[in-house]
VEXDREN-2710 file (C-alpha; in Angstrom, 1 decimal):
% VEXDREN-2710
k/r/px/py/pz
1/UNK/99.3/-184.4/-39.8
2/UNK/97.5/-181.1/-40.3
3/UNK/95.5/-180.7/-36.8
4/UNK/92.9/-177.3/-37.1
5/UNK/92.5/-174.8/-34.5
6/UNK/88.8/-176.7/-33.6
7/UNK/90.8/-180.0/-33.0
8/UNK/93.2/-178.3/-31.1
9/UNK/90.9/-176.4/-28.4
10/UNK/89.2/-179.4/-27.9
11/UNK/92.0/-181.8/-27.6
12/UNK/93.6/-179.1/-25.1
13/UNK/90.3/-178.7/-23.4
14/UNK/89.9/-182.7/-23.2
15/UNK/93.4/-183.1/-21.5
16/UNK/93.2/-180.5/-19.0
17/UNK/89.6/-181.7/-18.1
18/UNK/90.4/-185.1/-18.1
19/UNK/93.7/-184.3/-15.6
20/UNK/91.8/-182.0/-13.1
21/UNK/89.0/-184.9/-13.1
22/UNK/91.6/-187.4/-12.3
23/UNK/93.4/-184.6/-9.4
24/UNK/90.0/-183.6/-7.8
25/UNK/88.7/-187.3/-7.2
26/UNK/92.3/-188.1/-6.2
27/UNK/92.2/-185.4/-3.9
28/UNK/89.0/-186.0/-2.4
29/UNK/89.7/-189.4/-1.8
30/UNK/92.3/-188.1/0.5
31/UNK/89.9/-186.4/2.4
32/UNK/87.6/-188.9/2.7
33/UNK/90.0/-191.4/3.7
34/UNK/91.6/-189.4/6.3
35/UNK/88.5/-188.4/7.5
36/UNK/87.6/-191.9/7.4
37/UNK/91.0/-193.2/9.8
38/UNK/90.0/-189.8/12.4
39/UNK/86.5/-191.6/12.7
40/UNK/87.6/-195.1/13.1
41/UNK/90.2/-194.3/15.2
42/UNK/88.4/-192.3/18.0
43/UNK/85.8/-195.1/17.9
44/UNK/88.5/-197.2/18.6
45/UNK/89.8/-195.4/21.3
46/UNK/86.4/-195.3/23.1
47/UNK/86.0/-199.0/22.6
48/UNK/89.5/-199.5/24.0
49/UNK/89.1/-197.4/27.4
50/UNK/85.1/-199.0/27.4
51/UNK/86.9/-202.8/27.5
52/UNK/89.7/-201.5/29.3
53/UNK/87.1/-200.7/32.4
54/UNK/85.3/-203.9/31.9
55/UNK/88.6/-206.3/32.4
56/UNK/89.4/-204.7/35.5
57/UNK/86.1/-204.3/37.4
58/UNK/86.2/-207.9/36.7
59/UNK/89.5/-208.7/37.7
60/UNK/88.9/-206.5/41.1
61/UNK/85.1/-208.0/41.7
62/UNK/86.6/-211.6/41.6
63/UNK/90.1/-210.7/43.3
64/UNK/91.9/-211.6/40.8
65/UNK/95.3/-210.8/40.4
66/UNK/97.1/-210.0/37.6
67/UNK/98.4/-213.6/36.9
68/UNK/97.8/-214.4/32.6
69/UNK/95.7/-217.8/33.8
70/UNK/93.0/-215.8/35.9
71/UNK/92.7/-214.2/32.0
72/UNK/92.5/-216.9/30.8
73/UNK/89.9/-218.8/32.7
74/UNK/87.6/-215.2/32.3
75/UNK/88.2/-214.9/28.7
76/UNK/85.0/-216.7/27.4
77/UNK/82.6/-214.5/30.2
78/UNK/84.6/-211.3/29.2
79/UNK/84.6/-211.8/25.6
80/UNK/80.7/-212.7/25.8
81/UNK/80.1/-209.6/27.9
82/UNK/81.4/-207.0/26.1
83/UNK/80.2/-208.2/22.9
84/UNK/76.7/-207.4/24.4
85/UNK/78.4/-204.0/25.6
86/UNK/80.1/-202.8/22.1
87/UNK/78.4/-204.4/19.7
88/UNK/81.3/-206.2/18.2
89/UNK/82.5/-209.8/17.9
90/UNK/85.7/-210.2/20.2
91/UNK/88.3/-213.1/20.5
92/UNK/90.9/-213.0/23.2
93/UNK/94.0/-214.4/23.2
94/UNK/96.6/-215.6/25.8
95/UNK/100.1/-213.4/25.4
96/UNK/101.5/-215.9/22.9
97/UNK/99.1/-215.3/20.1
98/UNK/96.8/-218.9/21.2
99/UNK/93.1/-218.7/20.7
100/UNK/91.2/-218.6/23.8
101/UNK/87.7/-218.1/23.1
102/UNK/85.6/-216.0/19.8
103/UNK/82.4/-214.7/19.9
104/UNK/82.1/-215.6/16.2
105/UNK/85.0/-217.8/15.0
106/UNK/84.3/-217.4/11.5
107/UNK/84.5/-214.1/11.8
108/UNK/88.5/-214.6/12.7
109/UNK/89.8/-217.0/10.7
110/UNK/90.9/-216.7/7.2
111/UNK/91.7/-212.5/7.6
112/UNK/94.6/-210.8/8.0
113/UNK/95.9/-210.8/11.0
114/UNK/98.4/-207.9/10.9
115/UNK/97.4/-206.1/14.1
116/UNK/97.2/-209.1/16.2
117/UNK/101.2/-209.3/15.3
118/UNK/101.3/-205.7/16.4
119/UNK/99.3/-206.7/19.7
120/UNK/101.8/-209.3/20.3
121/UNK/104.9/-206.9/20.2
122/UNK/103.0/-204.9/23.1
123/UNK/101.2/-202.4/21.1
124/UNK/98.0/-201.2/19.6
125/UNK/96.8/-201.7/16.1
126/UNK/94.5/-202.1/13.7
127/UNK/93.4/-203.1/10.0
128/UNK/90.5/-202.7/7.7
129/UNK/88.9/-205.4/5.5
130/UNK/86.9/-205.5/2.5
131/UNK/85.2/-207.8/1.3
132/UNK/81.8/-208.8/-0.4
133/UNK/80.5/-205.0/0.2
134/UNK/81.2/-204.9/3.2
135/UNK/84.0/-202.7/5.5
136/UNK/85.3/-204.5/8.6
137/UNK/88.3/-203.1/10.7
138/UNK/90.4/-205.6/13.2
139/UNK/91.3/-203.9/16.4
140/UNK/93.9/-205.8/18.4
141/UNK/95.1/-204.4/21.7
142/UNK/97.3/-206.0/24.7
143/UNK/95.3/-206.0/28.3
144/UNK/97.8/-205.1/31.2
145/UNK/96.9/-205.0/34.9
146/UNK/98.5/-203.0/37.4
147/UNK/102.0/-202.8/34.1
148/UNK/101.6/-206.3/33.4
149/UNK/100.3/-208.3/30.3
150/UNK/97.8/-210.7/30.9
151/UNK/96.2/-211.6/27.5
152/UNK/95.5/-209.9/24.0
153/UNK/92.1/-208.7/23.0
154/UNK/90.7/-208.5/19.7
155/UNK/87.7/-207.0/18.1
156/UNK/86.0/-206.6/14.8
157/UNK/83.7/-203.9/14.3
158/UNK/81.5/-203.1/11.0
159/UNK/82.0/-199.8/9.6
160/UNK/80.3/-200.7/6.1
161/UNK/77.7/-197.8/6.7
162/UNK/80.9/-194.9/6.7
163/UNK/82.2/-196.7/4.0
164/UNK/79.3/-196.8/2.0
165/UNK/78.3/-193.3/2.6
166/UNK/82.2/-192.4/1.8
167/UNK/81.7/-194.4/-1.6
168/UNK/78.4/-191.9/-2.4
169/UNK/80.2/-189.3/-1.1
170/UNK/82.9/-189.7/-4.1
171/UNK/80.2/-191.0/-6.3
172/UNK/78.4/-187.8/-6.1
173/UNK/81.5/-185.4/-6.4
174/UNK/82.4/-187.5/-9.7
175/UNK/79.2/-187.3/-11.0
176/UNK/79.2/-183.6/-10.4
177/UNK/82.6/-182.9/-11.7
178/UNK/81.9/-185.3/-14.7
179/UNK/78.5/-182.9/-15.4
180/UNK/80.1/-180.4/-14.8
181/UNK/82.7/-181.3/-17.2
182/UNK/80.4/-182.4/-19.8
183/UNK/78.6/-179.4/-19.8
184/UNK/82.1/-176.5/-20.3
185/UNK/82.8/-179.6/-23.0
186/UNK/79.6/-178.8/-25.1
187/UNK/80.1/-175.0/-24.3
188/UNK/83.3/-174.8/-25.3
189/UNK/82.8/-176.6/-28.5
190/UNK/79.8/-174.5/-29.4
191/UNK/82.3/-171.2/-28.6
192/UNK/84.9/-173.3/-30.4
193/UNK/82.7/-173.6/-33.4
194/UNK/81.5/-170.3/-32.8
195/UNK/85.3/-168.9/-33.2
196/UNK/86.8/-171.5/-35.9
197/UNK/83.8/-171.3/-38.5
198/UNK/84.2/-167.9/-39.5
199/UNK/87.8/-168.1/-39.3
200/UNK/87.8/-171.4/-41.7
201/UNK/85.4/-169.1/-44.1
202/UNK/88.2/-166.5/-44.0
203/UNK/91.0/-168.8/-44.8
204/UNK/88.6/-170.1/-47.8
205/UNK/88.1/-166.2/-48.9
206/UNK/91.6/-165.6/-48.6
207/UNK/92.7/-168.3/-50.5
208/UNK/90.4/-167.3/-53.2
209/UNK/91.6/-164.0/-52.9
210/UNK/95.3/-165.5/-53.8
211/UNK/93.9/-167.7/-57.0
212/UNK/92.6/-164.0/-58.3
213/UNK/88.8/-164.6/-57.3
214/UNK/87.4/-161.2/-56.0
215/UNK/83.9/-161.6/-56.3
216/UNK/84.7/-163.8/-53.0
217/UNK/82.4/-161.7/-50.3
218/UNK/81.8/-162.9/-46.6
219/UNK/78.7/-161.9/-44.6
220/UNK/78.5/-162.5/-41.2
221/UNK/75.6/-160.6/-39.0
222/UNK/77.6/-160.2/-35.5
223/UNK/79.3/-157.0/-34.0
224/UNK/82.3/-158.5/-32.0
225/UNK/85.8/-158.6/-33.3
226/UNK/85.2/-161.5/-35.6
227/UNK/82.4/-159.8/-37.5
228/UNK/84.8/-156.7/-37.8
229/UNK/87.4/-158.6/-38.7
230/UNK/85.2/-160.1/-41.8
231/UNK/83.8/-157.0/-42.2
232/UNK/86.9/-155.2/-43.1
233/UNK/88.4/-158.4/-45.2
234/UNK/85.6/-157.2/-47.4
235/UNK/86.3/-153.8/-47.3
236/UNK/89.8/-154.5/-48.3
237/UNK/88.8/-156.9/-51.0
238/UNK/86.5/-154.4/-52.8
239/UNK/89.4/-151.8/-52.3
240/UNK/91.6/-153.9/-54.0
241/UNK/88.8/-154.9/-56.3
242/UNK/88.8/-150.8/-57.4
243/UNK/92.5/-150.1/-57.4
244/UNK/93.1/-153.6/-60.1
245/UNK/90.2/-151.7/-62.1
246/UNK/91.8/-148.5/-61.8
247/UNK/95.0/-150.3/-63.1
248/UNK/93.4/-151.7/-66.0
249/UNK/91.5/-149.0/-67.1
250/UNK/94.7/-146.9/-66.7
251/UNK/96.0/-149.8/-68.7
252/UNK/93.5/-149.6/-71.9
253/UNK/93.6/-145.6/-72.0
254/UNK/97.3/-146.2/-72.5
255/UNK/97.1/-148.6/-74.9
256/UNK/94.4/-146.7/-76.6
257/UNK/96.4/-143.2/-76.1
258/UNK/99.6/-145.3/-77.9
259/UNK/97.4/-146.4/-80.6
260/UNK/96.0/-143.0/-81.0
261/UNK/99.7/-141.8/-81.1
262/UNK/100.5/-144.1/-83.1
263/UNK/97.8/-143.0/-85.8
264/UNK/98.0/-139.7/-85.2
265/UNK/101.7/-140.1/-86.5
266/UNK/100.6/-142.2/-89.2
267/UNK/97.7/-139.6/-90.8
268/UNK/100.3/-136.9/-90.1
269/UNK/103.1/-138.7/-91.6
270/UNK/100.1/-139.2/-94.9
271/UNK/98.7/-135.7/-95.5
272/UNK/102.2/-134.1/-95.0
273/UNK/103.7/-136.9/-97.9
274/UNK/100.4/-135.9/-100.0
275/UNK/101.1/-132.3/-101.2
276/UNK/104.9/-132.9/-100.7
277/UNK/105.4/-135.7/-103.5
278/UNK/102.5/-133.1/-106.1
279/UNK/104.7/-130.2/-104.9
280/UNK/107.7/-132.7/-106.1
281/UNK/106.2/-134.1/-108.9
282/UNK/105.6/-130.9/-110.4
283/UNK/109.1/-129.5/-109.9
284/UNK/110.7/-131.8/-111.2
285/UNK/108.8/-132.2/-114.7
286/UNK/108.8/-128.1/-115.1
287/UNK/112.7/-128.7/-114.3
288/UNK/112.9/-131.3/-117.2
289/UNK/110.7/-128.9/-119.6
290/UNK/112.0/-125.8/-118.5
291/UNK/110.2/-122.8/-120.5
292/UNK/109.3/-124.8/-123.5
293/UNK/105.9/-125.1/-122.1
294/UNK/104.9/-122.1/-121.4
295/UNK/100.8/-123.2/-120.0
296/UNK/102.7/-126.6/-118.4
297/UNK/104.7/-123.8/-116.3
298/UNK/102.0/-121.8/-115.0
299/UNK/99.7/-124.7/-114.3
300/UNK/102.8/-126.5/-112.6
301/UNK/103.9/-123.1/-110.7
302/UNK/100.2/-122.7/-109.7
303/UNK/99.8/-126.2/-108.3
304/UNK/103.1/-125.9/-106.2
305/UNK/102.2/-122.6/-104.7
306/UNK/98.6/-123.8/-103.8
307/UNK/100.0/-127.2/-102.5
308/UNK/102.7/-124.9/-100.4
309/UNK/99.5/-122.9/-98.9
310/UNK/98.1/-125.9/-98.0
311/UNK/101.0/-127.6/-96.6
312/UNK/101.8/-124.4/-94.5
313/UNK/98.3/-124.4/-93.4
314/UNK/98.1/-128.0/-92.4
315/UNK/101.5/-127.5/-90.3
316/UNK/100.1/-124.8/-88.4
317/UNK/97.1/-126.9/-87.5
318/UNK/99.3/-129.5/-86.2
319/UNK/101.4/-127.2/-84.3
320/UNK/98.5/-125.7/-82.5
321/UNK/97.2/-129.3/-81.8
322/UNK/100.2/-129.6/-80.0
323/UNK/100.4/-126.3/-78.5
324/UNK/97.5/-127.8/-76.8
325/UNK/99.3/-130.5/-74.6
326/UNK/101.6/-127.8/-73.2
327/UNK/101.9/-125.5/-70.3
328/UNK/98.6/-123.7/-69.5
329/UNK/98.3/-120.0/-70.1
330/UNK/96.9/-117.6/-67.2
331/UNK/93.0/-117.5/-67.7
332/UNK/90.7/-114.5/-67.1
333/UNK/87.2/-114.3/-66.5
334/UNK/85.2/-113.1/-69.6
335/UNK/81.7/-113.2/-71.2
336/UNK/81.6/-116.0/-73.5
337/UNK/78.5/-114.5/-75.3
338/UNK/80.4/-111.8/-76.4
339/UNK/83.0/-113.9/-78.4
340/UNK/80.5/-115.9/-79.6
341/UNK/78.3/-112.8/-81.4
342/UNK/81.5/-111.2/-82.1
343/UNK/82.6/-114.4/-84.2
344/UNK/79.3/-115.0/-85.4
345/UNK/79.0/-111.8/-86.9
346/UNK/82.6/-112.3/-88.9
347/UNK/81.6/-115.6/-89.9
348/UNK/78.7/-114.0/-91.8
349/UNK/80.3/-112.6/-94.9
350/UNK/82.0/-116.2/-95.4
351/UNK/78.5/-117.7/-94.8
352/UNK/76.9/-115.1/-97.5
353/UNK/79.4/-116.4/-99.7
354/UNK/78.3/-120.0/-99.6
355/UNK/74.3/-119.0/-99.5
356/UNK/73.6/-119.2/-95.9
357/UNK/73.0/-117.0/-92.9
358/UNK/73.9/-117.1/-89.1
359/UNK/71.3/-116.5/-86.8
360/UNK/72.9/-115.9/-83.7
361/UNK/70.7/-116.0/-80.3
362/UNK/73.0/-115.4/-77.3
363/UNK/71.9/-114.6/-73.7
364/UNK/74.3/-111.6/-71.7
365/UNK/76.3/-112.4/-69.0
366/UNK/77.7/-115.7/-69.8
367/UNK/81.0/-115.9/-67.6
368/UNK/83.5/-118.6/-68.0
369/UNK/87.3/-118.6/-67.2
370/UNK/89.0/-119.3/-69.9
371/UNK/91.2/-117.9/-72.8
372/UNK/89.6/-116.0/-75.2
373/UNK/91.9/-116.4/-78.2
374/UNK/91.4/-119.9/-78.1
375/UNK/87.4/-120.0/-77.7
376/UNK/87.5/-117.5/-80.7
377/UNK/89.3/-120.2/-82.3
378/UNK/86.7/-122.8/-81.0
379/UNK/84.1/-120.9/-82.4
380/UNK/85.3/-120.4/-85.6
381/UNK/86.6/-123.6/-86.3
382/UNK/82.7/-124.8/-85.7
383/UNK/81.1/-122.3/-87.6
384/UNK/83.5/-123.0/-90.6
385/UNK/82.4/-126.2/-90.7
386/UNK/79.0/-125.8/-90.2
387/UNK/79.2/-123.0/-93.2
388/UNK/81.6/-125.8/-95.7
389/UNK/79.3/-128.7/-95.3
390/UNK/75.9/-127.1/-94.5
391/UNK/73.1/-127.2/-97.4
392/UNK/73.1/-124.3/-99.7
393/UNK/70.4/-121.4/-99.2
394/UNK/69.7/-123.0/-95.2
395/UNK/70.4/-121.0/-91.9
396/UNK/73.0/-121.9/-89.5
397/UNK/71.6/-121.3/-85.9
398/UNK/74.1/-120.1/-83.2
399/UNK/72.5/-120.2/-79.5
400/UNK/74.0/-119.3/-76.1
401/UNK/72.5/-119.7/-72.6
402/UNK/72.8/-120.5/-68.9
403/UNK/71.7/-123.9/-67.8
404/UNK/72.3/-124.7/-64.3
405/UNK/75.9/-124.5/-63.6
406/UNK/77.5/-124.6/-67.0
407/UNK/76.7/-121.9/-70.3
408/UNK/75.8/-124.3/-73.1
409/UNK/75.9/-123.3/-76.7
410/UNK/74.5/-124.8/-80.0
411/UNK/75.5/-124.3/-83.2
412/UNK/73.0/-126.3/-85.5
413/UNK/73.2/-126.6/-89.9
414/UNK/70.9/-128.3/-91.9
415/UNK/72.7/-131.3/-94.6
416/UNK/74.2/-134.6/-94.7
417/UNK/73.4/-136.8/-91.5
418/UNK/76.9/-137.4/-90.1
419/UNK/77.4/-141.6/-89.9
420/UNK/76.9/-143.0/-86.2
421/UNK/80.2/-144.8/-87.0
422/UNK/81.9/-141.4/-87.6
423/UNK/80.2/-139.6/-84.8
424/UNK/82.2/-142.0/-83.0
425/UNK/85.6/-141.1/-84.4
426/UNK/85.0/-137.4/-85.2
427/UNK/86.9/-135.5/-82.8
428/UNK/90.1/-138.1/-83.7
429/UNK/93.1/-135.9/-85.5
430/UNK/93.2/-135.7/-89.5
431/UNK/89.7/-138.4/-89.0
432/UNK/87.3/-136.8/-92.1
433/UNK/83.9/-138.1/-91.8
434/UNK/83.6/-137.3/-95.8
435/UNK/86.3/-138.7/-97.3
436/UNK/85.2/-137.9/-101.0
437/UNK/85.6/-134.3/-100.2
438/UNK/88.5/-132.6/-102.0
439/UNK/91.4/-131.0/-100.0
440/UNK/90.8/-128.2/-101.9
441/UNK/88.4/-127.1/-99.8
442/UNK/90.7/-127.5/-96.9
443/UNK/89.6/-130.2/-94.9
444/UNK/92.7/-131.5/-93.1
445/UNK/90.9/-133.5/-90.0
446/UNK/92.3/-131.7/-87.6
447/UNK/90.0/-128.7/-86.8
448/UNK/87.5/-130.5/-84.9
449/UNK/90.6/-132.4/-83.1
450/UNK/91.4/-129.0/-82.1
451/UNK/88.0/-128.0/-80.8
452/UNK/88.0/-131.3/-78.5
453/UNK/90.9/-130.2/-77.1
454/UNK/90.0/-126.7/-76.7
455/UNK/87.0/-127.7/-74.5
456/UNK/89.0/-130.5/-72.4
457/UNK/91.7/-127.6/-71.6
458/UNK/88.2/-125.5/-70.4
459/UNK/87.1/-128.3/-68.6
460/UNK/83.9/-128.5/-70.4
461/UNK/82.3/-131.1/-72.8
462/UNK/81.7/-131.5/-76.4
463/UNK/79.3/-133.3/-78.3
464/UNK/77.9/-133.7/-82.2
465/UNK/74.5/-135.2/-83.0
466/UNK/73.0/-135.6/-86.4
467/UNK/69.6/-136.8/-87.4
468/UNK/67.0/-135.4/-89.7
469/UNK/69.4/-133.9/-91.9
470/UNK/70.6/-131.6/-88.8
471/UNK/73.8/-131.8/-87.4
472/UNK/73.9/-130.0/-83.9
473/UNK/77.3/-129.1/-81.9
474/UNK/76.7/-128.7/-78.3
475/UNK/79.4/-127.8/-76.2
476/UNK/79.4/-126.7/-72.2
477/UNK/81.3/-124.7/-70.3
478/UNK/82.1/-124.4/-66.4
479/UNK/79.7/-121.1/-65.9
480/UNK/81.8/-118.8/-63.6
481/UNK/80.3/-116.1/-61.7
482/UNK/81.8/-113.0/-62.0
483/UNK/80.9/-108.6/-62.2
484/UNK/83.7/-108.4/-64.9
485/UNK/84.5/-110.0/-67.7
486/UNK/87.5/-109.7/-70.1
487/UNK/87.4/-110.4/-74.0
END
C-alpha cells in the first residue's frame, strides 16, 4: 500500500500527539493524586492528635484508668462528641474488632474495611471510597493510654469537594491539551498541504516530463524554497525544451545538407556524362569514317573541341565550389566600391556586345574584410548573368552604398520574372531556373552556387527578387571601418 507524504505527516503527527496526550494526563494524574494523599493525610493527622486530646481529657476528668471496659462504657459519649468536634461520623471499636457504638451505622457497614484490619494489628491506616459521586476516606487508628490499647477508633470524613475539584482540575488540562492538540492538528495539515501540493504537482510535471510532454509548465506565486524549486523545474524544462530543438533542427539541416549532397553528386555526375558521351559519340563515328567525310570531320572535330571547352569550364566551376568549403585564406581590409567599378567597367564591352549598358553608381569608402579575388569573382559572376539573360537594348544598374552597419549593393536587369518556385532553389548547385536555355551559352548552374557561397565565406547575405520584369540581386556585406584599404 502506497501511503503519500500527506498521509504520512499526519499519521506521524496523530501518533505522537495522541502519545504525549496519553503521557501528560498520565502524568498529571500523578500529581494530583499525590497531591491529593499530602492533603488527606495531614488532615488526618490533625484529626488524629484532635481525638487523641479528647480521649484523654476524658479519661483523666472521669479518673479513669486505662482499663479497655472504661472505653468501652465512654465510647457512645466520645464517639458522639467528637463527631460534633470534627465533623465526621465515627464508630469505635473494642481491641478485637466488635462494634461498640456508630454515629451513622450505615455509613459503616457494607465498605471496605481494610484499615480497620490495619488498626487491629496496632497501627494507623486509611482508605478511600468512591461511590455514587462521592469521595469518602476511612481512617482507623488504635487509642492507647499511658502505652496501652484500650479500643479502636474509626472515622469517615468526606473529601468529595478535593476530589471533585481534582476531577476539573484534569478535566481542564485535557481539554486544554486536546485544544491545543486540535489546533497544531489543523495547522499542521494546512502546512502539510501547503508542502505536499506543489510537490504532488511536481511529480505530475515530472512524470509528464518522462512520457515526452514539454509544454508541461508549473506556476506557483511564492518565494520560499518550494517556489524556487518549481521555478527552476521550469527553467530546466524549457532548457531542455531548446537543446531537443536544437537537436532536431541540427537534425533536418543534416538531412537536408545529405540530400543536397546527394544531388549535388547527382547534377554533377549529369552535366559531366552530357558533353562526355557527344565528345564520345563523335569520336567514335569520325573513327569509323575516317577521312572519307571530309565536312563530317570538321563538324565532328568542332563539336569535340567545343564540348572539351565546356567540360574544362564546367570542372573548374566545380572545383572552385569546392575550394569554397576549405581552409580560409588571410583577409585584408579593402574598398569594395572599388572592385565593384573596376568590374563594372570590364563587364561593359561584354554588355555592348549583347545591346546593354552598365550604369554603375558606387559611393567611396566602402570597407569590408574580405578577399578581393573572390568578390571580383562575385561580381562578375552576377553581372554575367545579368548581361546573358537581361532584355536586349535595356540598362543594367550596378549600385553601392553604406546602410547602417553593412555596404549593400544592387545589381538590377530588366527581362523574364524569375519563378517564385525557382527563387527558392536558385542558389542550389547546377539548379537552372531556365531550363530551355542551351549550354551553349554556358549556363552550368553553378555560378550563382558559387556567389552564395562567396557571401556566406564574407559573412554577409544574398538575396534575388524579381517582379515587374526586374530581377534585382542584393547582397550585404559586414561594413568594416578602416583608413586603408587594399584591392
Amino acid at each position: 500500500m502506497f501511503l503519500t507524504i500527506k498521509v504520512k505527516f499526519l499519521l506521524g503527527l496523530f501518533i505522537i500527539f495522541s502519545i504525549s496526550l496519553l503521557l501528560l494526563n498520565h502524568f498529571v494524574m500523578q500529581i494530583i493524586d499525590s497531591s491529593n494523599e499530602k492533603i488527606i493525610t495531614q488532615d488526618l493527622i490533625g484529626l488524629k492528635k484532635n481525638s487523641n486530646v479528647y480521649v484523654k481529657q476524658t479519661f483523666m476528668i472521669n479518673h479513669f484508668t486505662n482499663d479497655e471496659i472504661y472505653f468501652q462504657q465512654t465510647a457512645k459519649e466520645m464517639a458522639d462528641e467528637l463527631r460534633h468536634v470534627t465533623s465526621s461520623e465515627i464508630s469505635a471499636y473494642t481491641v478485637k474488632g466488635e462494634s461498640l457504638y456508630a454515629t451513622n451505622s450505615s455509613k459503616f457497614t457494607e465498605v471496605i474495611d481494610d484499615d480497620l484490619k490495619e488498626a487491629l494489628g496496632g497501627k494507623t491506616a486509611y482508605t478511600i471510597s468512591y461511590a455514587n459521586g462521592l469521595a469518602e476516606v476511612y481512617y482507623s487508628y488504635p487509642v492507647s493510654i499511658e502505652g496501652k490499647t484500650v479500643g479502636i477508633l474509626r472515622f469517615t470524613k468526606d473529601f468529595s469537594l478535593l476530589h471533585e475539584q481534582s476531577k476539573q482540575i484534569l478535566n481542564f488540562i485535557l481539554y486544554i491539551t486536546i485544544a491545543i492538540f486540535a489546533a497544531a492538528f489543523l495547522f499542521s495539515y494546512i502546512l502539510s498541504r501547503n508542502i505536499t501540493i506543489p510537490i504532488v504537482k511536481l511529480t505530475k510535471a515530472s512524470t509528464e516530463v518522462t512520457n515526452g510532454n514539454l509544454d508541461i509548465r508549473i506556476g506557483f506565486k511564492r518565494k520560499d524554497e518550494i517556489g524556487k524549486l518549481a521555478n527552476n523545474f521550469s527553467k530546466m524544462i524549457e532548457k531542455i525544451k531548446i537543446q531537443i530543438n536544437r537537436i532536431e533542427q541540427d537534425r533536418d539541416r543534416l538531412k537536408e545538407l545529405n540530400h543536397h549532397r546527394k544531388q549535388f553528386f547527382d547534377n554533377v555526375t549529369h552535366e559531366l556524362k552530357t558533353p562526355l558521351t557527344s565528345i564520345l559519340g563523335y569520336a567514335e563515328m569520325i573513327k569509323e569514317n575516317g577521312w572519307s567525310d571530309e565536312a563530317f570531320f570538321d563538324k565532328g572535330m568542332n563539336h569535340i573541341i567545343d564540348e572539351s571547352k565546356r567540360l574544362h569550364e564546367m570542372v573548374l566551376k566545380v572545383l572552385e565550389l569546392s575550394m569554397e568549403t576549405s581552409a580560409q585564406e588571410a583577409f585584408d581590409t579593402m574598398d569594395v566600391g572599388l572592385i565593384l567599378q573596376d568590374v563594372s567597367e570590364g563587364m561593359a564591352f561584354k554588355a555592348a556586345r549583347y545591346s546593354k549598358v552598365i550604369h554603375c553608381n558606387v559611393e567611396g569608402e566602402l570597407w569590408v574584410h574580405g578577399l578581393a579575388p573572390k568578390l571580383r569573382q562575385l561580381f562578375i559572376n552576377i553581372l554575367d548573368n545579368a548581361i546573358k539573360y537581361g532584355a536586349s537594348h535595356s540598362a543594367i544598374t550596378v549600385e553601392a552604398s553604406l546602410a547602417a552597419d553593412d555596404v549593400k549593393i544592387t545589381i538590377s536587369n530588366q527581362g523574364e520574372e524569375i519563378n517564385p518556385q525557382d527563387l527558392e532553389r536558385i542558389f542550389e548547385p547546377f539548379y537552372r531556373a531556365d531550363k530551355q536555355l542551351p549550354h551553349e551559352l554556358g549556363s552550368h548552374g553553378l555560378g550563382l552556387g558559387i556567389c552564395k557561397a562567396i557571401v556566406d565565406e564574407h559573412g554577409g547575405t544574398i538575396q534575388i527578387h524579381s517582379a515587374n520584369f526586374q530581377t534585382n540581386v542584393s547582397i550585404q556585406l559586414p561594413y568594416r571601418r578602416s583608413e586603408v584599404g587594399q584591392v
